[in-house]
C-alpha positions as CSV (number, residue, x, y, z in Angstrom):
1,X,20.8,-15.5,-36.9
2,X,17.2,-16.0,-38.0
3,X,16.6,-18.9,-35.2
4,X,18.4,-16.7,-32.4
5,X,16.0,-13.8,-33.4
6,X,13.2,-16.5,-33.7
7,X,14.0,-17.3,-29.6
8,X,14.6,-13.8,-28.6
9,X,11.3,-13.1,-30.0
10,X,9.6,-16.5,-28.1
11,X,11.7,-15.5,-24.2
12,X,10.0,-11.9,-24.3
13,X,6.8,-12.9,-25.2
14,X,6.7,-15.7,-22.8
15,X,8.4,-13.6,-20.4
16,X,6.8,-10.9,-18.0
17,X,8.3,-7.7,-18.9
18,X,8.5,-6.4,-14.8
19,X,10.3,-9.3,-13.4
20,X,12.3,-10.6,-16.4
21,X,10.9,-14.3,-15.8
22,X,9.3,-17.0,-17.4
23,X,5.3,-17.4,-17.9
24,X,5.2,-20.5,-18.4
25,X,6.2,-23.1,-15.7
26,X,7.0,-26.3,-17.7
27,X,9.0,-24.4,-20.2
28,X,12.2,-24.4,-19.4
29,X,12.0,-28.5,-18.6
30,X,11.5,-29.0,-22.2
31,X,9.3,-32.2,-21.1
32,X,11.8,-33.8,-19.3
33,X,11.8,-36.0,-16.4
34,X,12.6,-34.8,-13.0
35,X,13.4,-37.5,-10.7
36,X,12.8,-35.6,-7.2
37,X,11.1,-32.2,-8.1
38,X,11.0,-29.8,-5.3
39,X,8.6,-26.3,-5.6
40,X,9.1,-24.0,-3.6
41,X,6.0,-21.2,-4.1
42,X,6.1,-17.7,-2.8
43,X,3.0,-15.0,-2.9
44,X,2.8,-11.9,-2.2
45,X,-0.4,-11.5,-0.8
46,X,-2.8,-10.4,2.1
47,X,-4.7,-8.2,1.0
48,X,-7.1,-8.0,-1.9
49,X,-6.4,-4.8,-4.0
50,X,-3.2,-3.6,-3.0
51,X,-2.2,-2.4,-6.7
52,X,-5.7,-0.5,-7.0
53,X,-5.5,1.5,-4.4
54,X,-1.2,2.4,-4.4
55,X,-0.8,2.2,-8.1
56,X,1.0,0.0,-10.4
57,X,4.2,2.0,-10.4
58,X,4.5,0.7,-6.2
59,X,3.2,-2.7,-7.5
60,X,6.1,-2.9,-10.0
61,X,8.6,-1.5,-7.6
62,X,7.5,-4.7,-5.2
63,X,7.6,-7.2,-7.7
64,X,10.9,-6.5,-9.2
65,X,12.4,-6.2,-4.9
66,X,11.0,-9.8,-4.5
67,X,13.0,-10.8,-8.1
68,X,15.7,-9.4,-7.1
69,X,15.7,-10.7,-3.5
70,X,15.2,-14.3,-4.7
71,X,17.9,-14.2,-7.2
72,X,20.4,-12.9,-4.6
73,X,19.2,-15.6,-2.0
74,X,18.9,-18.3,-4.5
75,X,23.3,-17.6,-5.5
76,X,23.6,-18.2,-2.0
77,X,21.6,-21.0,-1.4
78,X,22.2,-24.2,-0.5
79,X,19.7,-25.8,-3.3
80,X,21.3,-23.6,-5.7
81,X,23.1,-26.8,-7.5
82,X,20.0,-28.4,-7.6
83,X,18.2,-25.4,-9.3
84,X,16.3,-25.7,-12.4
85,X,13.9,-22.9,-13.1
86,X,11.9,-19.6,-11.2
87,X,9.0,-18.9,-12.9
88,X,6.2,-15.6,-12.3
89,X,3.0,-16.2,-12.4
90,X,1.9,-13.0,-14.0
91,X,0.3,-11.7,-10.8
92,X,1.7,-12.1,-7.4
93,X,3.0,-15.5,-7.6
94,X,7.1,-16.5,-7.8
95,X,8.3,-20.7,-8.5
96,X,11.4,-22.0,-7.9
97,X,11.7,-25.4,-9.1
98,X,14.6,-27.9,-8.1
99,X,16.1,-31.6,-8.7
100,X,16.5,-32.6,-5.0
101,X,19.5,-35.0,-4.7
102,X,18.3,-39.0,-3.9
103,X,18.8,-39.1,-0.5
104,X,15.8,-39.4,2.7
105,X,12.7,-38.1,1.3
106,X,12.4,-36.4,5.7
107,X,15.4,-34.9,4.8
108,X,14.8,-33.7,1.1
109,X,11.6,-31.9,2.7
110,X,12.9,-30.4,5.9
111,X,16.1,-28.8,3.6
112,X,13.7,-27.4,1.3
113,X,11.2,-26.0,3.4
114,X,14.4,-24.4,5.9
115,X,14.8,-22.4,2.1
116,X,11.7,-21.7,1.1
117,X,11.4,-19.7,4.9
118,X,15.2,-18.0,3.9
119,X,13.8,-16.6,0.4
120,X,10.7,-15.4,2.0
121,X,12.4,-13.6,4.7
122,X,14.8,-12.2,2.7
123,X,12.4,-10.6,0.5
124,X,10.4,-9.5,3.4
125,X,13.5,-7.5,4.8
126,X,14.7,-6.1,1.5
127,X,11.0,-5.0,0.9
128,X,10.9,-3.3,4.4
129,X,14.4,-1.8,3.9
130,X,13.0,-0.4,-0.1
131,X,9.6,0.4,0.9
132,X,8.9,1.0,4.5
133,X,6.8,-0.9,7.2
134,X,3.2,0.1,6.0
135,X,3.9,-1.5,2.9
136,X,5.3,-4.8,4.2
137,X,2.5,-4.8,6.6
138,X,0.0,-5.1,4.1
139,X,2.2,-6.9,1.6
140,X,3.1,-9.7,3.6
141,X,4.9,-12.9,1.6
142,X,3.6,-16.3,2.2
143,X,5.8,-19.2,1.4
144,X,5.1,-23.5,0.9
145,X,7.4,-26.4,-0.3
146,X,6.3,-29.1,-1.8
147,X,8.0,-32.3,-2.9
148,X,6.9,-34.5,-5.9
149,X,8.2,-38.0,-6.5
150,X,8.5,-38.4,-10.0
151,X,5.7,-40.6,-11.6
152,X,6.7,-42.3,-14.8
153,X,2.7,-43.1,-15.2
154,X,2.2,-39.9,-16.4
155,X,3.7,-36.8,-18.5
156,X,6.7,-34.9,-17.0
157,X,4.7,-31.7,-17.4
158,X,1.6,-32.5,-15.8
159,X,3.4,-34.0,-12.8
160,X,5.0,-30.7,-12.7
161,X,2.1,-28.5,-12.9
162,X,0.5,-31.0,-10.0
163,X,3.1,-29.6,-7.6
164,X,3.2,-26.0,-8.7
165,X,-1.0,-26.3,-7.8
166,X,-0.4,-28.2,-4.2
167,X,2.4,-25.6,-3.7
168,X,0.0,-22.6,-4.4
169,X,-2.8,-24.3,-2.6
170,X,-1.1,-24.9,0.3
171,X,-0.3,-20.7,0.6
172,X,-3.7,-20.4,0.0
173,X,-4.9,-21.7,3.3
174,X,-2.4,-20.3,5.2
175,X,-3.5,-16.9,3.8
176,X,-7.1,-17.7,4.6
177,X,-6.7,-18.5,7.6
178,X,-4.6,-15.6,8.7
179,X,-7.0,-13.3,7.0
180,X,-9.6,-15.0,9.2
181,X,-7.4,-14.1,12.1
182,X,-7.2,-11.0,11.4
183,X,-10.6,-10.1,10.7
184,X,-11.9,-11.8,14.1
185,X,-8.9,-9.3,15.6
186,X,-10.7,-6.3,14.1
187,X,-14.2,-6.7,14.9
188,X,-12.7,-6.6,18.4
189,X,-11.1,-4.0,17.8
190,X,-14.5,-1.9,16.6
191,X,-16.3,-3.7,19.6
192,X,-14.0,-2.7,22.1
193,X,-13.5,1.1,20.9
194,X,-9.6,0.2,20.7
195,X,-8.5,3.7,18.7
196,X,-6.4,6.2,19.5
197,X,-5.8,9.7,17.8
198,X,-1.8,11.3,16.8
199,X,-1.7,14.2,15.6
200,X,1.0,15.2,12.8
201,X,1.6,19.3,12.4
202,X,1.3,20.8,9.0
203,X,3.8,23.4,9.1
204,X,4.4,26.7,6.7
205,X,7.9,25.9,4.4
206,X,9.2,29.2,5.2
207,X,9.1,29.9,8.8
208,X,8.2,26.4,10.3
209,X,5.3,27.8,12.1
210,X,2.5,25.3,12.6
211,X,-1.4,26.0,10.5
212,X,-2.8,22.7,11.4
213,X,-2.6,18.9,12.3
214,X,-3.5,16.2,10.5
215,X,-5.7,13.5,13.1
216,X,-4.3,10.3,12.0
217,X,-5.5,6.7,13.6
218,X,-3.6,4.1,15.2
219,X,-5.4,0.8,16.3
220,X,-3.9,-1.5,19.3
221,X,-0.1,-2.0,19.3
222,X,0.5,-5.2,17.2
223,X,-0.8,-5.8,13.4
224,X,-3.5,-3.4,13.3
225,X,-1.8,-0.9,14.7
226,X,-1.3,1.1,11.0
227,X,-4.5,2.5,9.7
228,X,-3.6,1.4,6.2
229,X,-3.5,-2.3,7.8
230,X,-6.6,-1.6,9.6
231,X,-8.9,-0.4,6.5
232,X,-7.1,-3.3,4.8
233,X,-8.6,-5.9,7.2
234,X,-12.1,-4.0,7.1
235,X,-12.2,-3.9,3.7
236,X,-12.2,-7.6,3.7
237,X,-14.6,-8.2,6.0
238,X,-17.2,-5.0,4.7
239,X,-16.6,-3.1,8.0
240,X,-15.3,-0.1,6.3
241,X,-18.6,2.2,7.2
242,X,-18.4,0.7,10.9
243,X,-14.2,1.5,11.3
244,X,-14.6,4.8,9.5
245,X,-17.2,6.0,11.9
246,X,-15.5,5.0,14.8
247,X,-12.4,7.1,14.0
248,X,-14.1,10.1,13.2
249,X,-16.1,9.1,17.0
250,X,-12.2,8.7,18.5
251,X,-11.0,12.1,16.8
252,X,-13.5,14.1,18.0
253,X,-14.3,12.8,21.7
254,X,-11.2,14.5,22.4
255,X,-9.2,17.0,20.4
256,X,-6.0,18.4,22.2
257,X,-5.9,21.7,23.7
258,X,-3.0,22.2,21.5
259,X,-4.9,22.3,18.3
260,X,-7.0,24.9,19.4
261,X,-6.8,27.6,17.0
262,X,-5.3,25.5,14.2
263,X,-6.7,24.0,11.4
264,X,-7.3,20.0,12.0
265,X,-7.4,17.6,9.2
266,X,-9.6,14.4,8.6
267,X,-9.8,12.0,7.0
268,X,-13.1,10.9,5.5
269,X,-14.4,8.8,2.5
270,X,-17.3,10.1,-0.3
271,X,-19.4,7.3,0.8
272,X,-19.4,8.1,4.7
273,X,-19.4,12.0,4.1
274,X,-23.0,10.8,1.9
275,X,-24.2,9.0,4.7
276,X,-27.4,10.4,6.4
277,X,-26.2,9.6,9.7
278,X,-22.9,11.9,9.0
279,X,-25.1,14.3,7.4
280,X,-27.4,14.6,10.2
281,X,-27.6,18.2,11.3
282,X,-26.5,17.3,15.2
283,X,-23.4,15.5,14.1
284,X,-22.6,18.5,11.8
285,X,-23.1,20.8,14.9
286,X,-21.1,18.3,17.4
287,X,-18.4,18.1,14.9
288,X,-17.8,22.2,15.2
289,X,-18.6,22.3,18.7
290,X,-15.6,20.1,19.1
291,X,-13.2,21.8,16.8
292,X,-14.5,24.8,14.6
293,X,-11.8,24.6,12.1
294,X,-12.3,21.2,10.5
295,X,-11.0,20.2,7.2
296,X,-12.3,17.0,6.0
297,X,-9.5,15.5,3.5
298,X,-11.0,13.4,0.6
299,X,-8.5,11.2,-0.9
300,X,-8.1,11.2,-5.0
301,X,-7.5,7.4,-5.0
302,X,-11.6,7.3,-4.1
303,X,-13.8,6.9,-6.6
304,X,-16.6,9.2,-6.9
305,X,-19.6,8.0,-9.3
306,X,-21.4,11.0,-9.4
307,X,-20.1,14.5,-9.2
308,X,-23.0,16.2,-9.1
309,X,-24.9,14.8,-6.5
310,X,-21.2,14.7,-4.2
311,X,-21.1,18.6,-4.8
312,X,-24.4,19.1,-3.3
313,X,-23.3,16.8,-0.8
314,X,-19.9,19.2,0.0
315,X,-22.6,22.2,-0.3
316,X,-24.1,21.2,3.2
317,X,-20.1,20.6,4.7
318,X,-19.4,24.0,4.1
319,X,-22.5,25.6,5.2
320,X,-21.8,24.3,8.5
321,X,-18.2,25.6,8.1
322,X,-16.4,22.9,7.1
323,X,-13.7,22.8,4.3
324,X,-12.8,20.4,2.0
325,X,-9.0,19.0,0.9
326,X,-8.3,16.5,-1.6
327,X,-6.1,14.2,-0.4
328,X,-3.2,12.4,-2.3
329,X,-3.4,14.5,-5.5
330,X,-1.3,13.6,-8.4
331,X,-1.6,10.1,-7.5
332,X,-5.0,8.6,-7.8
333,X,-7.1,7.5,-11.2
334,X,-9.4,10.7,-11.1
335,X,-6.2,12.7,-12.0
336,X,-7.4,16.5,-12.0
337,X,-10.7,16.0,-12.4
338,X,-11.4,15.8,-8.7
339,X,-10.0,19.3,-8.3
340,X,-11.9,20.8,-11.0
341,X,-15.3,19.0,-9.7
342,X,-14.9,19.8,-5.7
343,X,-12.9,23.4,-5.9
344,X,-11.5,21.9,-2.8
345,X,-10.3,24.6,0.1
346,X,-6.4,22.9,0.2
347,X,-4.5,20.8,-2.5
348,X,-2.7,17.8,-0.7
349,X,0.4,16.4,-3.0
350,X,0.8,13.0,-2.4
351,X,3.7,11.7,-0.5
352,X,4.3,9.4,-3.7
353,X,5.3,12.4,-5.8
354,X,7.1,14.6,-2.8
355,X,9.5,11.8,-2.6
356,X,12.6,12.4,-3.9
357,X,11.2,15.4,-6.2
358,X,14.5,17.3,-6.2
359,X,16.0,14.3,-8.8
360,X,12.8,13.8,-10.7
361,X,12.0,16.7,-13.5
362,X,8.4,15.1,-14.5
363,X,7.6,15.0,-10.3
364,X,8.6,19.1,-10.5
365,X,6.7,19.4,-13.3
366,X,3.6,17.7,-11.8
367,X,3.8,19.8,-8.8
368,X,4.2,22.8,-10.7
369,X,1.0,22.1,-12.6
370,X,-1.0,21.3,-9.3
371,X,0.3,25.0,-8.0
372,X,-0.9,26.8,-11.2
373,X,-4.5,25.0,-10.5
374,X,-4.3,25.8,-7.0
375,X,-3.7,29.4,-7.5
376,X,-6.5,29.7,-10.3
377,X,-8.7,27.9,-7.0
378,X,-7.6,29.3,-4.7
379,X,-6.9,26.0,-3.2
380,X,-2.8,26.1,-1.6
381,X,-0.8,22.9,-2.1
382,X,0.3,21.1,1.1
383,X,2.9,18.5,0.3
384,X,3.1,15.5,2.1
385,X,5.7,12.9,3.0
386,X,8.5,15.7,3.2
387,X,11.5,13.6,4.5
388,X,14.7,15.3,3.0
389,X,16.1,18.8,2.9
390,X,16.3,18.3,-0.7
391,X,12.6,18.1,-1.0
392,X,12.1,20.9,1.2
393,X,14.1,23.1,-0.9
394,X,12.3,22.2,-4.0
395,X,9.0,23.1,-3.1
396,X,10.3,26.1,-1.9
397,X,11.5,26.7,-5.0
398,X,8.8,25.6,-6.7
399,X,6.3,28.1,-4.7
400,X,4.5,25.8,-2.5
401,X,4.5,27.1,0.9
402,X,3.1,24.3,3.2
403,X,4.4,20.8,4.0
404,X,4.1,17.8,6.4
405,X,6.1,15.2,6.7
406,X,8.9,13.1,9.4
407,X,11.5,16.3,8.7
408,X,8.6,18.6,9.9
409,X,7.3,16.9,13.0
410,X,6.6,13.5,13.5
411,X,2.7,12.6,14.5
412,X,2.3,13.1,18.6
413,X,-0.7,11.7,21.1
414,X,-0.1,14.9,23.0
415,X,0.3,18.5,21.3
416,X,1.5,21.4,23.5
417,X,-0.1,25.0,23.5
418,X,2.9,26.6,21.9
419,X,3.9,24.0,19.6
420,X,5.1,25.6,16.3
């Protein structure tokens, strides 16, 4: 009893507690020999900062998906009497180690690469089918097989931990060079002026009649097309200023005829609403000559150093006329303090918290808590991501009155006159 406690004890701490896998990538072997190891390494990769700027609670959802996904693919697999071990590497990293059967070492590579291709794609699909097409986008899953003779000059673990390193530095330079790819794709993208403006209604709950629309940015059809992808890619390359610009440039070159008379949301960051170029009294002015009803949506997932200087910084918006909304609230790391600092105009609920409220007490509850600040404010809660009745009916119910969201209208290049 004592010894079966005593390895309980070792599995979770050697275990990660998200995916339910080993840490440690030699320890199932228990040292032995492995006469044709095969490794087959996937990564969730990309991007840099994915879990910073979504949370961990997303991160978690993607790592147990890909766990899941390679468990179900691995039952079916044709390796899967040759399995030995999957491993997690504590990050973003999976293993799955195997004892190839003796036969051509052509063969032994081209069968275990064909798999490696069938878990990634499978996790790929049950990731899009979870958690949507942005999210894939920027979480794409990168895959290499390697096979390692067995040496019986050295020790069976180090000849394992050899091919668990070529395995993950083979990803490695695929993901480099596809990040290189797609970083020579957005600087043409910012050269050429290749953006384009939709425009998604933000609609009162109660009678569907239309307040506002939100600009949103779409880059060239292909991978960039997604803003998310596209701030993703600039990020990387420290274009961020530069793309940022550019959209605000796009959004207000030409603003519908349609959104005349509404409110029209933007999107900007603290550090380009601080820049002296924004700030520059003519770009104010050109901004209001364009549209005068301009709210400026600042997202809480953005870190703002200083509060003080920032407010003085929203001071000079609003003189001009502009408001001020923050953006995915109830999400980010500021938590309310962001709303108590800015006094914001308009309360955004993230889409992260909308979603699938009307089964989720402590997402009521946060809502609820946003709408008392609000009302103490003056700042009205919009909530985003509205995509069932269900959720409809719960803000209702829980007295917020505006919403956007696919069940609402979908974003549009073209808005009409009437639209409501």
């Amino acid at each position: 009893m004592i010894d079966e406690l005593e390895r309980l004890r070792l599995q979770r701490i050697l275990s990660d507690w998200v995916t339910g896998l080993p840490l440690y990538p030699v320890a199932d072997l228990r040292n032995e020999r492995v006469a044709n190891l095969g490794v087959i390494y996937l990564q969730i990769g990309r991007f840099a900062g994915i879990e910073s700027v979504y949370g961990w609670e997303l991160y978690d959802q993607v790592l147990r998906c890909v766990t899941e996904s390679l468990r179900a693919d691995l039952e079916a697999s044709a390796l899967r009497p040759c399995f030995l071990s999957m491993q997690f590497t504590g990050c973003d990293g999976f293993y799955l180690l195997f004892d190839l059967p003796a036969d051509g070492t052509s063969e032994r590579e081209q069968r275990l690469e064909k798999e490696a291709f069938r878990f990634r794609d499978g996790a790929m699909r049950r990731l899009s089918q979870r958690l949507g097409r942005t999210i894939v986008e920027l979480m794409a899953v990168h895959c290499s097989a390697v096979y390692v003779p067995d040496d019986p000059r050295t020790r069976p673990a180090r000849n394992v931990i050899r091919g668990l390193r070529e395995a993950a530095r083979l990803v490695e330079t695929r993901e480099s060079a596809e990040r290189l790819k797609l970083v020579a794709s957005c600087r043409s993208v910012l050269a050429g002026r290749k953006l384009h403006a939709v425009y998604q209604p933000v609609v009162s709950i109660k009678d569907n009649a239309v307040v506002g629309y939100e600009a949103l940015i779409r880059g060239p059809h292909g991978e960039l097309e997604l803003p998310d992808v596209l701030f993703a890619v600039a990020h990387e390359a420290d274009m961020t200023l530069e793309l940022e610009s550019l959209c605000l440039e796009t959004i207000f070159a030409k603003v519908p005829r349609g959104v005349a008379g509404k409110k029209l949301f933007v999107n900007a960051s603290p550090r380009l609403l601080g820049h002296s170029v924004f700030l520059d009294e003519r770009n104010l002015q050109a901004m209001k000559r364009a549209h005068p009803e301009v709210v400026l949506e600042i997202s809480e997932k953005e870190v703002v150093h200083d509060y003080s200087a920032f407010r003085e910084t929203l001071d000079r918006l609003r003189h001009v006329g502009l408001q001020i909304a923050i953006d995915d609230a109830g999400s980010g790391y500021s938590g309310l303090e962001s709303i108590l600092q800015l006094r914001p105009e308009y309360i955004k609920v993230a889409t992260s918290i909308v979603r699938n409220l009307h089964a989720d007490t402590i997402k009521r509850q946060v809502i609820t808590a946003l709408a008392t600040l609000g009302e103490q404010i003056q700042a009205p809660l919009i909530a985003e991501g509205i995509e069932q009745p269900e959720e409809l009916d719960s803000l209702l119910a829980l007295g917020v009155r505006m919403g956007q969201g696919f069940l609402l209208g979908r974003p549009q290049a073209r808005i009409a006159r009437t639209a409501h």
